[in-house]
C-alpha positions in Angstrom: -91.1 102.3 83.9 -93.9 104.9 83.0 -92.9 108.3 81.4 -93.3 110.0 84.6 -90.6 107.7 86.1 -87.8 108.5 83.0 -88.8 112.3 83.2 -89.0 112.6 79.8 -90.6 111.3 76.8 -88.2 112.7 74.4 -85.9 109.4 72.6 -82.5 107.9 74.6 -79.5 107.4 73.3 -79.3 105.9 69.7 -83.0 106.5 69.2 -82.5 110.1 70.2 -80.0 110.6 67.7 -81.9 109.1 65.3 -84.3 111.3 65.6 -82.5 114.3 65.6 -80.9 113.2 62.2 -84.4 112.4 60.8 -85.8 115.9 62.1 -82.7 117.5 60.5 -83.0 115.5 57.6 -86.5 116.5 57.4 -86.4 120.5 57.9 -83.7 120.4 55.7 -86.1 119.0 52.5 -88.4 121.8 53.7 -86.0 124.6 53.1 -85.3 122.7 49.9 -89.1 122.6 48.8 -89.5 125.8 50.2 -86.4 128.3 48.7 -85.5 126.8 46.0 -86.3 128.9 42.5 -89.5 127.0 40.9 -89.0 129.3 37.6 -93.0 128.2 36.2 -94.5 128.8 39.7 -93.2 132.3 40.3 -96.9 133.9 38.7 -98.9 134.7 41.5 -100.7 137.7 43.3 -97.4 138.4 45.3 -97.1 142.1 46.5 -94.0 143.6 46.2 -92.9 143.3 49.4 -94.9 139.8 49.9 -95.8 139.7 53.4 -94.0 142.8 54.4 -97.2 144.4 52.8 -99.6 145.5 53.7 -102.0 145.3 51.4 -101.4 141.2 51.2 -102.9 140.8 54.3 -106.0 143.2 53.9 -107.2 142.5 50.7 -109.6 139.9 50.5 -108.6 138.1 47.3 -105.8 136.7 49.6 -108.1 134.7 50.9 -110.7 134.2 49.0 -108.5 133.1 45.9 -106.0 130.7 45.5 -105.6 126.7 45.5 -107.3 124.6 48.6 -105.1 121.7 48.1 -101.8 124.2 48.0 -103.0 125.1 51.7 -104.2 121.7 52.7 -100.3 121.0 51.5 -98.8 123.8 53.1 -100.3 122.4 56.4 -99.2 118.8 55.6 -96.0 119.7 55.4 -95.4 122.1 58.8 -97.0 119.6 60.7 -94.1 117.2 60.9 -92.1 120.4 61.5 -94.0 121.2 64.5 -94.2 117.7 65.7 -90.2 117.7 65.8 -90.5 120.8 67.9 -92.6 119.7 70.2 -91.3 116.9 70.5 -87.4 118.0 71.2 -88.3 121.7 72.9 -90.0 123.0 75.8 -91.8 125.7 76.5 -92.8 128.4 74.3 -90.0 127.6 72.0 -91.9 124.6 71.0 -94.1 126.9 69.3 -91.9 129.9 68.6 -89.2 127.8 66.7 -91.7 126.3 63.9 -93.5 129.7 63.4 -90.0 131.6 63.6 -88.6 129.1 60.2 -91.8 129.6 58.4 -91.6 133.4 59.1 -87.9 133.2 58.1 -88.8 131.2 54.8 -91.8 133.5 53.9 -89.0 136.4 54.2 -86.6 135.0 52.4 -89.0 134.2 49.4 -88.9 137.8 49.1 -85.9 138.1 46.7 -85.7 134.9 45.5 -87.8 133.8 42.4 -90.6 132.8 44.8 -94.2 134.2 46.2 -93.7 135.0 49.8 -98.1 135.0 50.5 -100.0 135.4 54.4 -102.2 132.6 53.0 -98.9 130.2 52.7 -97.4 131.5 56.5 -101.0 131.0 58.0 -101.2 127.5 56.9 -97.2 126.7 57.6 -97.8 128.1 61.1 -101.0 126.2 61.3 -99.4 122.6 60.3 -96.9 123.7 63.2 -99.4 124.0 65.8 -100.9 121.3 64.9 -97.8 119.0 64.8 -96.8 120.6 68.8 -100.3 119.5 69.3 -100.2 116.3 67.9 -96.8 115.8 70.3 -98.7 117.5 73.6 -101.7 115.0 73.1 -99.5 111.7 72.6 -97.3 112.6 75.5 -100.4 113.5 78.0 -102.0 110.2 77.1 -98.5 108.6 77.8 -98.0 110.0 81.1 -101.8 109.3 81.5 -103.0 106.3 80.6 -106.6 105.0 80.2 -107.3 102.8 83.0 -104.3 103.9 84.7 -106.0 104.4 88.1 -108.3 101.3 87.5 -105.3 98.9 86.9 -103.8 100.7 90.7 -106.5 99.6 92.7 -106.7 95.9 91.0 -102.5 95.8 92.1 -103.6 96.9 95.5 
């Protein structure tokens, strides 16, 4: 039975659970990583109002300054998120739902002990897209596969 034939490639029954948990499980130890007070990394170039400013998006030392491997893990770690996403929703919610939780974590490091930065919600939302991409890629090669056509006429 090809994917086409089941209508879906999201998981069945136990497996689809499974998943869900593991997603959960998963978004869960982001909001964990991600809002939890970090008392020694709190020094940054954080305006007041974080990304609500301004001024954080148009200066250039945003950036221009900061670590490459905090972005390279800022996108490691959104792109499982957006791989869930895609994987469970359809639609435009595949892509709204990842960028909507790094939004809401970027705002909520606003009062907390933490650095709400554009750099760190460009890179979240860019390991998001990346993950629904991942998903869109795998599941058109699924419902497509190479040799597909080939194999049809060798049956006939």
């Amino acid at each position: 039975m090809t994917v086409s034939e089941r209508g879906s490639s999201a998981p069945r029954g136990g497996t689809r659970t499974w998943a869900i948990v593991a997603g959960a499980l998963y978004i869960s130890a982001v909001l964990w990583v991600t809002l939890r007070p970090l008392p020694w990394a709190t020094e940054g170039d954080q305006e007041q109002w974080g990304i609500l400013d301004p001024a954080a998006w148009l200066e250039a030392a945003s950036w221009t300054e900061g670590r490459p491997l905090e972005v390279a893990f800022n996108v490691a770690m959104f792109l499982p998120v957006g791989m869930i996403t895609g994987y469970f929703l359809r639609g435009p919610g595949r892509v709204l739902a990842p960028i909507a939780l790094t939004l809401m974590i970027e705002l909520a490091q606003i009062p907390l002990d933490r650095i709400s930065h554009p750099r760190d919600l460009v890179a979240n939302a860019l390991g998001a897209l990346l993950g629904v991409a991942v998903v869109s890629v795998v599941r058109r090669r699924q419902s497509h596969p190479a040799g597909a056509g080939s194999q049809a006429a060798v049956d006939a």
